[in-house]
N, C-alpha and C positions, 0 to 999 in steps of 0.2 A: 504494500500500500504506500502511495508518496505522500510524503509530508508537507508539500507544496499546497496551495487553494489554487482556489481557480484561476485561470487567465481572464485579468479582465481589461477595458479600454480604458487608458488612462491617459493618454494624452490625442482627443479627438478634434480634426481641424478640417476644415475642407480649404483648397485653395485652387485658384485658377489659371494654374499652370498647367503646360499639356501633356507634363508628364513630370517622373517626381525627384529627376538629377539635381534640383538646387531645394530640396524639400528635406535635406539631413538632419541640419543642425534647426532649423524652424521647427521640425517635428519633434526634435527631443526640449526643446525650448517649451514647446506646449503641455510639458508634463508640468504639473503642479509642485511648485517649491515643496513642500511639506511632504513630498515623498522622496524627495532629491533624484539628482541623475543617475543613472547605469553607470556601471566601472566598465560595461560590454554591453557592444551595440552587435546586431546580427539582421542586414537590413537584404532586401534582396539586389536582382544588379539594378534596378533602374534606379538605386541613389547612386550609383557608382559615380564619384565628382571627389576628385582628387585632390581638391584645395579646402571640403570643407572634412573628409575623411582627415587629409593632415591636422588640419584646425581641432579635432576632437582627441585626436591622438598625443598633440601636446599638451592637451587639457589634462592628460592623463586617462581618455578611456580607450579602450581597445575595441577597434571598429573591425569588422569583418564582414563582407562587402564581396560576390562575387566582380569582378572586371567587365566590362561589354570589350566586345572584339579586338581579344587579344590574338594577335596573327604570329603565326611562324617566324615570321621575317622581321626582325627590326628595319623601322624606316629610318631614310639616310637623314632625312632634316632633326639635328642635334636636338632641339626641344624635342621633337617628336619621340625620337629616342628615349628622351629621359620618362619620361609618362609611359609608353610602351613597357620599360624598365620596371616603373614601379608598379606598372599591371602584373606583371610578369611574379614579383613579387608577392603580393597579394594574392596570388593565383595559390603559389605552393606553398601560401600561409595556410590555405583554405583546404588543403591535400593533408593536413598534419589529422591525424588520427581523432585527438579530443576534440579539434575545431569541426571536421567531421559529425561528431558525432551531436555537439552544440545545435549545428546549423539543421539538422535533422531534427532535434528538436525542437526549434523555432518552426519547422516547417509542421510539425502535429501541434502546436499551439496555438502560432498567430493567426495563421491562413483560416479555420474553421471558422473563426466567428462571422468571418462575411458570409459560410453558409448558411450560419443560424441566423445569421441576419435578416437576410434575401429568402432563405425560403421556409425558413419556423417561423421567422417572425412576418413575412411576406413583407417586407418592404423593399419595394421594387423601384421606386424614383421618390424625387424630393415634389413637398407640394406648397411649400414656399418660394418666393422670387428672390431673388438678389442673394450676394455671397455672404452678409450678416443674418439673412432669415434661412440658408440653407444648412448657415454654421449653426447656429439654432438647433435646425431640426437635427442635423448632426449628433448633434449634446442630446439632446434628447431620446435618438434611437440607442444611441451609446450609453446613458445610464437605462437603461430598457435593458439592454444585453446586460449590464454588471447585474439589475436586481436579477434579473432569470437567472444568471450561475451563481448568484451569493443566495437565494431563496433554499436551496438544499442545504445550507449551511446553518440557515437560525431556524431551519424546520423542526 
C-alpha cells in the first residue's frame, strides 16, 4: 500500500499561448506559496526551452524534460551546437535508471486526471468568454477534481 494521497491540481492556469515551450517557470510560479516549490520538476517535451530549464536549475531544482528533435548530426552553426549539446545531455540524463523510473511515474499520475476530467466528470469545453472567466472556470473544474480524490479520504 503507498503512503502517498492522492495526486491533486495544485497549480491550475490556463494561458494563450499555442503551445507550452515558455509555460515552465509560469507554471511552477502558479503553485501556491504555502506549499513551496518542487526540489524536481518532470515536465513532458513541449516545455523543452533551455533558458528557463537553466533558470530552475540554478535555482537549485532538478528539471527533467524530454528534448524535441535531437538529430544524429551536430549542426555546424556554433550556437546551434551548443543547444544540440545540451539536448544531447539531457537526453542521457533521462536514460539513467531512477530518472526512468521517476518519469514513468509522473506518467500514471499527472496525465489521468485530464481523463477524469473530460470524461467522469464530462467537461468537454469552457463556457465562459475571455482568459480571466476561462481561468475561473479552470479553478473551478480543478478544485472539483481535488474534492472527488480527497472525498475517499474524510469518508
Amino acid at each position: 500500500m503507498s503512503t502517498e494521497g492522492p495526486t491533486l491540481i495544485v497549480g491550475a492556469q490556463v494561458v494563450q499561448d499555442t503551445n507550452d515551450r515558455r509555460q515552465l517557470i509560469p507554471t511552477l510560479e502558479a503553485i501556491p506559496g504555502a506549499l513551496g516549490q518542487p526540489d524536481i520538476v518532470l515536465a513532458d517535451s513541449g516545455y523543452d526551452h533551455g533558458g528557463q530549464i537553466e533558470q530552475l536549475r540554478q535555482r537549485g531544482t532538478r528539471v527533467y524534460c524530454p528534448p524535441q528533435n535531437v538529430g544524429l548530426k551536430p549542426p555546424s552553426n556554433l550556437e546551434r551546437r551548443r543547444v544540440w549539446q545540451q539536448r544531447v545531455m539531457r537526453r542521457q540524463e533521462l536514460n539513467q535508471p531512477d530518472i526512468q523510473n521517476l518519469y514513468r511515474r509522473r506518467a500514471a499520475t499527472s496525465e489521468p486526471c485530464f481523463h477524469v476530467i473530460k470524461r467522469v466528470m464530462g467537461f468537454a469545453r469552457f463556457s465562459l468568454r475571455g482568459l480571466s472567466g476561462v481561468n475561473l472556470e479552470w479553478d473551478l473544474v480543478s478544485l472539483a477534481y481535488n474534492c472527488r480524490k480527497l472525498a475517499p479520504v474524510f469518508a
